[in-house]
SETIBA-909386 format. One line per field, with one value per residue (C-alpha): chain; y, z, x. Coordinates in nm, 3 decimals, padded with zeros to 5 digits. Example, Ala and Ser with C-alpha at 12.3 -4.5 7.8 and 13.67 -1.06 7.14 Angstrom:
// SETIBA-909386
c c(A,A)
y c(-00.450,-00.106)
z c(00.780,00.714)
x c(01.230,01.367)
//
This chain:
// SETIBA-909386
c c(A,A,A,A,A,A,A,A,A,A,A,A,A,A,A,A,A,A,A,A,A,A,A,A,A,A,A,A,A,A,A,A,A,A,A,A,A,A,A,A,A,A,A,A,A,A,A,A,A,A,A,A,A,A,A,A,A,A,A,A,A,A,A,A,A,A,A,A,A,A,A,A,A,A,A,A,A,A,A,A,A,A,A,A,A,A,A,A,A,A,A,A,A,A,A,A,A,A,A,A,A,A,A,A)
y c(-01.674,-01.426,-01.243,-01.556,-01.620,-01.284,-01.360,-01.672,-01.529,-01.244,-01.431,-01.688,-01.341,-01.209,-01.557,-01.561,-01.258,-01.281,-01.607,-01.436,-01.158,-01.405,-01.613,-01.252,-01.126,-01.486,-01.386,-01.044,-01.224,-01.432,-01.216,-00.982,-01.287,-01.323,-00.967,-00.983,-01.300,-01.132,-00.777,-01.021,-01.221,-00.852,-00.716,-00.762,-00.799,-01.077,-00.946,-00.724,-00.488,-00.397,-00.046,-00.168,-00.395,-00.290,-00.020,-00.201,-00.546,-00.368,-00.278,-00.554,-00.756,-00.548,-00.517,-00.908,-00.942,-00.727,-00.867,-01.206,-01.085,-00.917,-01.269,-01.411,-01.164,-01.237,-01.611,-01.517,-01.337,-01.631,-01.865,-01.692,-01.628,-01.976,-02.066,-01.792,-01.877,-02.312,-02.193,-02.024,-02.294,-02.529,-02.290,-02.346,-02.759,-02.801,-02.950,-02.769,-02.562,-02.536,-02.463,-02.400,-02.546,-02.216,-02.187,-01.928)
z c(02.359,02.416,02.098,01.869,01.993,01.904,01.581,01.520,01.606,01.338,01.077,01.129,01.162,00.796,00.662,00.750,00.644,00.275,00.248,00.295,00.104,-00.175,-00.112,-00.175,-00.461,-00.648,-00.617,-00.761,-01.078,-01.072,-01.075,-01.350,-01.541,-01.508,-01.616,-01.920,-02.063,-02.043,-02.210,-02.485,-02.512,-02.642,-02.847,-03.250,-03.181,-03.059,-03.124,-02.847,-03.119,-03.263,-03.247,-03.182,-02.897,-02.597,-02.387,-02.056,-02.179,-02.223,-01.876,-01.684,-01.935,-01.788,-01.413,-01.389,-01.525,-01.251,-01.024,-01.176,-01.093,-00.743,-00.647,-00.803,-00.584,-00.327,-00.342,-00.382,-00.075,00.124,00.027,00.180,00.513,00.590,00.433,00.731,00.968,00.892,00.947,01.301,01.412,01.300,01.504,01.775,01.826,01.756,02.007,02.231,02.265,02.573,02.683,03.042,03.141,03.125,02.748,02.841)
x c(00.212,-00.029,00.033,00.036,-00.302,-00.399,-00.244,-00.437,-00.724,-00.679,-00.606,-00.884,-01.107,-00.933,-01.009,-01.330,-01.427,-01.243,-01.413,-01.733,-01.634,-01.555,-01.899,-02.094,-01.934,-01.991,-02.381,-02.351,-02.178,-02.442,-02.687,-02.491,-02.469,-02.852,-02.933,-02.702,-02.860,-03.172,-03.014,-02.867,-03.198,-03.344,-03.105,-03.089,-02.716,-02.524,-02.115,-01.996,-01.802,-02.123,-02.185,-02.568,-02.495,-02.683,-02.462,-02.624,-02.484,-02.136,-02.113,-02.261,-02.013,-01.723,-01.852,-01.882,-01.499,-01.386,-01.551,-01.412,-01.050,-01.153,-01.277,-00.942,-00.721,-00.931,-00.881,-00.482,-00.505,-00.689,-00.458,-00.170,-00.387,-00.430,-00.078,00.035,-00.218,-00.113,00.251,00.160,00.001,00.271,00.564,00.294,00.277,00.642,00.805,00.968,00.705,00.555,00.232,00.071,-00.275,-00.431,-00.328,-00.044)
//
């Protein structure tokens, strides 16, 4: 029992932290989206194939789509931590499963 605590406790840890991970990497995209509006608001050209189109823009363009599917593995991989961590828990309260007063 002592291990499957353990256990819990890690994956509530991972899931925290990937959730957090997740929250700060939203802001960054938001902020890359900010700064290319403002690069696009200045240029004389609007179509990303354009030779002229602002090298800046380019790469904030490509920076926020990887960090688009970072968050989107990210999310993947929370959403098999809790799946694990829900299926832990379940092994845990099933019956036949006992359980001293002091939690051992």
């Amino acid at each position: 029992m002592k291990h499957q605590r353990h256990f819990e406790n890690a994956t509530a840890r991972e899931a925290a932290q990937t959730r957090t991970l997740i929250a700060d990497l939203e802001r960054i995209v938001q902020i890359i989206d900010s700064d290319l509006a403002s690069q696009e608001e200045q240029a004389p050209v609007f179509d990303r194939s354009q030779a002229d189109y602002p090298i800046v823009a380019k790469t904030l363009a490509a920076r926020r789509d990887n960090l688009r599917h970072t968050i989107a593995a990210l999310e993947q991989r929370l959403a098999a931590i809790e799946q694990s961590h829900e299926s832990v828990s379940a092994q845990h309260s099933a019956p036949g499963c006992t359980q001293t007063s002091d939690g051992r």
